[in-house]
C-alpha positions as CSV (number, residue, x, y, z in Angstrom):
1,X,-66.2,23.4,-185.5
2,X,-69.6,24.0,-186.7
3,X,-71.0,27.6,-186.5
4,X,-74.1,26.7,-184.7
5,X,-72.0,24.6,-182.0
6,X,-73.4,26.1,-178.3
7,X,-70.7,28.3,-177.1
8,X,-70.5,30.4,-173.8
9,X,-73.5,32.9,-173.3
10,X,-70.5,35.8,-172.7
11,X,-71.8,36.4,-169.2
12,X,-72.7,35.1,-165.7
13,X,-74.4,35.5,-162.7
14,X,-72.5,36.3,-159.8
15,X,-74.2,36.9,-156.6
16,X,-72.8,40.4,-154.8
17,X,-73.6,43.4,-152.3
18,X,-75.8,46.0,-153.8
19,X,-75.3,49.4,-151.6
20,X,-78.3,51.5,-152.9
21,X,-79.5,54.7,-150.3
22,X,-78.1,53.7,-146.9
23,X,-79.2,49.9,-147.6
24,X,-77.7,46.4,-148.7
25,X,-79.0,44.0,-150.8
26,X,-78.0,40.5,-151.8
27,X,-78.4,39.7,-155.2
28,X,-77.2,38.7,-158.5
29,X,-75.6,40.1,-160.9
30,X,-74.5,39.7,-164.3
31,X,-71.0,39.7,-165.3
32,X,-69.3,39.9,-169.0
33,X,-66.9,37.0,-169.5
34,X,-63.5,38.1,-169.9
35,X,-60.8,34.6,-170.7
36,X,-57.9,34.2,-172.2
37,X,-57.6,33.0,-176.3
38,X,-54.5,31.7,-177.5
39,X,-54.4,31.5,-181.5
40,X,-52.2,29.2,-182.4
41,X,-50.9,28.8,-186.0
42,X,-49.5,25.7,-187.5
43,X,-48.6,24.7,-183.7
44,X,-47.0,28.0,-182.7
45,X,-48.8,30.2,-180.7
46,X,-48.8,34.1,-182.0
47,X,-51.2,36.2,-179.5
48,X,-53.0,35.7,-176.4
49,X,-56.0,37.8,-176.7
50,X,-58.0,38.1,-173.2
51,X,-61.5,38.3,-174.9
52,X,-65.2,37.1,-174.4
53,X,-65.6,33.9,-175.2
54,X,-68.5,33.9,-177.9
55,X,-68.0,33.4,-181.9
56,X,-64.6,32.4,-181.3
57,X,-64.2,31.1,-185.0
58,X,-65.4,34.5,-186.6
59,X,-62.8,36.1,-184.0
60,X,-60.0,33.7,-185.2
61,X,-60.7,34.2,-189.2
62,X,-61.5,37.9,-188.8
63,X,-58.3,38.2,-186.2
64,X,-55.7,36.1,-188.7
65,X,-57.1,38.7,-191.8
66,X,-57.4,42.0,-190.0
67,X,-53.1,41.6,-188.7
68,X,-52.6,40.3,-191.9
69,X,-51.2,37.1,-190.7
70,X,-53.6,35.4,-194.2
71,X,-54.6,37.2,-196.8
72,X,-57.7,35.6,-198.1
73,X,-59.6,32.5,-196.1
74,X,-58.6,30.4,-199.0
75,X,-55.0,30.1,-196.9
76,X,-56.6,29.0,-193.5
77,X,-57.0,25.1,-194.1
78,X,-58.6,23.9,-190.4
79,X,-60.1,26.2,-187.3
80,X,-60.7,24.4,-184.2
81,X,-61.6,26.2,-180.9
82,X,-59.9,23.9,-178.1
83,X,-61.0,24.8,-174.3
84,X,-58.3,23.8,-171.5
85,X,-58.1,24.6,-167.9
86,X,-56.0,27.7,-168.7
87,X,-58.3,29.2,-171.5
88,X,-59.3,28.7,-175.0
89,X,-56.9,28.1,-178.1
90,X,-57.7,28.7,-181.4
91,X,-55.8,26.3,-183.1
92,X,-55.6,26.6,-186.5
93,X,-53.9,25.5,-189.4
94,X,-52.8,28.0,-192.3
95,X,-50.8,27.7,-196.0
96,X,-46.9,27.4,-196.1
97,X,-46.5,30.7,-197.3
98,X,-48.7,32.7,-195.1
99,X,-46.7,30.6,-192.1
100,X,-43.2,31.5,-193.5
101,X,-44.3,35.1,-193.3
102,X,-45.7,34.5,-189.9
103,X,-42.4,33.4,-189.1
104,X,-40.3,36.2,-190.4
105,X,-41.7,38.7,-188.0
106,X,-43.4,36.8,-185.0
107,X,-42.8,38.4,-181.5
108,X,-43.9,37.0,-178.1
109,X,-47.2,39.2,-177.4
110,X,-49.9,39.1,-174.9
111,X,-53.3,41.4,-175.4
112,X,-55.2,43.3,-173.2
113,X,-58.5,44.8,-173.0
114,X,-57.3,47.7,-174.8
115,X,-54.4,45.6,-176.7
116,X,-52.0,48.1,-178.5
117,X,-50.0,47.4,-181.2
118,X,-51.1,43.9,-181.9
119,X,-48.5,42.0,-184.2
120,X,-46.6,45.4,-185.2
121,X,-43.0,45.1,-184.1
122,X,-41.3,48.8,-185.1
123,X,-43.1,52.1,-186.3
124,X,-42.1,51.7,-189.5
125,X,-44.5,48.9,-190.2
126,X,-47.0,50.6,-188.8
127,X,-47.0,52.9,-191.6
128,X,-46.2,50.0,-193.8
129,X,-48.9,48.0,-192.9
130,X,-51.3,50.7,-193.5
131,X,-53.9,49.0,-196.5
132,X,-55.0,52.2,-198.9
133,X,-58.9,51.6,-199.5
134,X,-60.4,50.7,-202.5
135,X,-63.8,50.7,-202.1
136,X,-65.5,53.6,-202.9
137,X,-67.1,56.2,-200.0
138,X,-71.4,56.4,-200.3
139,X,-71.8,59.8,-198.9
140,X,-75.5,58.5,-198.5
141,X,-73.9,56.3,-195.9
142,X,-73.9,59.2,-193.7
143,X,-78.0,59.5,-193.4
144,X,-77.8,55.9,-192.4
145,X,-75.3,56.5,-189.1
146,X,-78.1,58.1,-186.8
147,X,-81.0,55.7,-187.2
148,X,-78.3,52.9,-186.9
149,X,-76.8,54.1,-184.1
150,X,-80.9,53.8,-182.4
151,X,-80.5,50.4,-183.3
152,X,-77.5,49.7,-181.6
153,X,-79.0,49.3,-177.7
154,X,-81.9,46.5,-178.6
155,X,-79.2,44.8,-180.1
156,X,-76.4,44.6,-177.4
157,X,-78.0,41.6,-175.5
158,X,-74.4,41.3,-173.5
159,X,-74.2,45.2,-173.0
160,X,-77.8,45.0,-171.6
161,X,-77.0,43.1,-168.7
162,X,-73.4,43.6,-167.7
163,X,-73.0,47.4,-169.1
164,X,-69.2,45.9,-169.8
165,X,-69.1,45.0,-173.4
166,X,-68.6,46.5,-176.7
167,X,-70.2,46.4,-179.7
168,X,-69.2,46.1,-184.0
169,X,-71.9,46.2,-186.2
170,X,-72.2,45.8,-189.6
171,X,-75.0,48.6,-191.2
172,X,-76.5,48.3,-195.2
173,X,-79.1,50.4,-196.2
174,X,-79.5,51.9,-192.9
175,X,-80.0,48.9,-190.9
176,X,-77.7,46.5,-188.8
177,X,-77.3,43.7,-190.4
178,X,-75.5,41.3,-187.7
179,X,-73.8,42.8,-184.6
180,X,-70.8,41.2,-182.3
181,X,-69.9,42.1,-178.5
182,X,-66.4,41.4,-176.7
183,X,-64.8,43.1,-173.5
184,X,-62.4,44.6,-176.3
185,X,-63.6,46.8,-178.8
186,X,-60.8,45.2,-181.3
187,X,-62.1,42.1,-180.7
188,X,-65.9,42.4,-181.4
189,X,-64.2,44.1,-184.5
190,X,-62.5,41.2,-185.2
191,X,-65.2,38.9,-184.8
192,X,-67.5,41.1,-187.0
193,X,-64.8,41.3,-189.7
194,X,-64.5,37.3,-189.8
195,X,-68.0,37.2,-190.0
196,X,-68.0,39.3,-192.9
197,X,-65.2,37.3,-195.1
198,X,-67.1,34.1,-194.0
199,X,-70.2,34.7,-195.2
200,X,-68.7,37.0,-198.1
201,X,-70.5,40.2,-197.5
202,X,-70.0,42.9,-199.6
203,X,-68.3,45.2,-198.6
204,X,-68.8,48.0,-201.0
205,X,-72.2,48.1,-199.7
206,X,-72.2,49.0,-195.8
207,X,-70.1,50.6,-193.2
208,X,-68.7,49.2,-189.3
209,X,-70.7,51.0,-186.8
210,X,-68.7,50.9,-183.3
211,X,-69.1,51.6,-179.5
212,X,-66.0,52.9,-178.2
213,X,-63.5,55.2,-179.1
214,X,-61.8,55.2,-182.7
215,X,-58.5,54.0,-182.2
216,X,-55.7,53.4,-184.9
217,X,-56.2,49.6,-184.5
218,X,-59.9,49.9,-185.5
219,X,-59.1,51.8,-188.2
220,X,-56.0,49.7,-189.3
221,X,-58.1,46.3,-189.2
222,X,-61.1,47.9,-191.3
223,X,-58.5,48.9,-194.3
224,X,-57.6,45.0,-194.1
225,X,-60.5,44.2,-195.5
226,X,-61.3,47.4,-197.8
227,X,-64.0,48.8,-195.4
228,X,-64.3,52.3,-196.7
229,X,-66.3,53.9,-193.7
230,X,-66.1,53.2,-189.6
231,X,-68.4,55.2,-187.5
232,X,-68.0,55.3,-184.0
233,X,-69.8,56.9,-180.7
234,X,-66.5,58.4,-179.3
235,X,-63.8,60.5,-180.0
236,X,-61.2,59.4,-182.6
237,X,-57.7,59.6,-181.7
238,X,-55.2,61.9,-183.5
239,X,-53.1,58.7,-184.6
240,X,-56.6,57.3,-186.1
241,X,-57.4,60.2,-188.0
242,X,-54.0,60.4,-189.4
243,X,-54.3,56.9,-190.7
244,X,-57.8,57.2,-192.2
245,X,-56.7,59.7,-193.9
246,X,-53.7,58.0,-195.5
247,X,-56.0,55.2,-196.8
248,X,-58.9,56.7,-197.8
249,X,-60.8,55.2,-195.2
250,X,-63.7,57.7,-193.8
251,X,-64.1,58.4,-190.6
252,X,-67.2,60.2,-188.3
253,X,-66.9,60.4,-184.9
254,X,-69.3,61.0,-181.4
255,X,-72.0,59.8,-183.2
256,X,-74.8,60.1,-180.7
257,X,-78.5,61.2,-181.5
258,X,-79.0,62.8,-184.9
259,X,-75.4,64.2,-185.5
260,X,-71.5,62.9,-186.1
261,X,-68.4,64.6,-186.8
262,X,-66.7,63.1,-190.1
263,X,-63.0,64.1,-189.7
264,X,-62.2,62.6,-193.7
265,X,-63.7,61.9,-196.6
């Protein structure tokens, strides 16, 4: 599927009751898209993901590398982004080797809105799964994070009208560079993180800017691809900070205004 193929907007109008100082109004009302995506590999489906439906291809490639079901893009051979009258299926088609592995540890899964652990059957390969970072930590990144995090609300076009999505940008030199919404703040990371091995960013020069929380899954997914900071407006969670820490990866937190909280470096 071509890039530039219309997709859906990731919201629509619903008309509802608007209860506003002792009155009620009629009107409409925009509403973020929430739909089930099935990605399918070599015929098998591995995850439903409920998710919006925009940039469905970035979310498949950046998905399929952030669980490390594909190492590099060079073993996904054919995306295409069915719809049917139960949701969307990314169907995709992927190199004997990466499905063999696929195989070896493939559970039934379904994922929420805030989808735990995705494609991790046991604790132990939670740890095991861990990526240490590479890249190396710009501590003149961290001047960047408040003018970046300014950027972030003339950018959210889905935010702006349903106030129900969230947001994964991609900052260098202290701008946003490109910026993806889902319902799920895994899945915009997802999407953001295809985007980047797509169009072959470089990755020692930026950091992921996020709107939500910093959860282990955010943090796991950015070691995938060697990310070596994630900022986020909330609060990090213990597990999260305990897994930045083990790869290297650095992590600030409740960045709002002009400050942050970096819990690593």
């Amino acid at each position: 599927m071509d890039d530039t193929l219309q997709l859906p907007l990731g919201y629509e109008p619903l008309i509802v009751q608007r209860y506003s100082h002792g009155s009620v109004q009629e009107q409409f009302d925009d509403v973020v898209q929430e739909t089930p995506v099935a990605l399918v590999y070599n015929g098998i489906s591995h995850a439903v993901m409920m998710a919006t439906p925009t940039e469905l291809e970035f979310f498949a490639r950046g998905f399929s590398l952030s669980e490390g079901i594909i190492e590099h893009l060079g073993e996904l051979y054919a995306l295409d982004i069915v719809e049917t009258e139960q949701g969307i299926q990314a169907e995709m088609t992927i190199s004997s080797c990466a499905f063999s592995a696929l195989k070896l540890h493939r559970r039934a899964m379904t994922g929420r809105t805030g989808c735990g652990l995705c494609g991790v059957e046991s604790l132990q390969q939670l740890h095991q799964d861990l990526t240490p970072v590479s890249t190396e930590f710009l501590s003149e990144w961290l001047n960047d994070i408040p003018n970046a995090v300014l950027q972030l609300g003339s950018q959210q076009k889905i935010t702006a009208l349903t106030g129900g999505a969230h947001a994964a940008a991609w900052v260098a030199n202290g701008e946003i560079t490109v910026l993806f919404e889902d319902v799920g703040r895994h899945n915009a990371l997802d999407k953001l993180l295809g985007y980047i091995a797509q169009h072959r960013l470089d990755v020692t020069n930026g950091f992921v800017l996020m709107t939500s929380r910093a959860s282990y899954e955010l943090v796991r997914k950015c070691t995938r691809l060697n990310i070596a900071l994630l900022a986020c407006i909330s609060a990090p969670t213990s597990l999260a900070i305990e897994m930045a820490k083990k790869s290297g990866l650095a992590l600030a937190g409740f960045c709002r205004g002009k400050g942050f909280v970096l819990y690593n470096t």
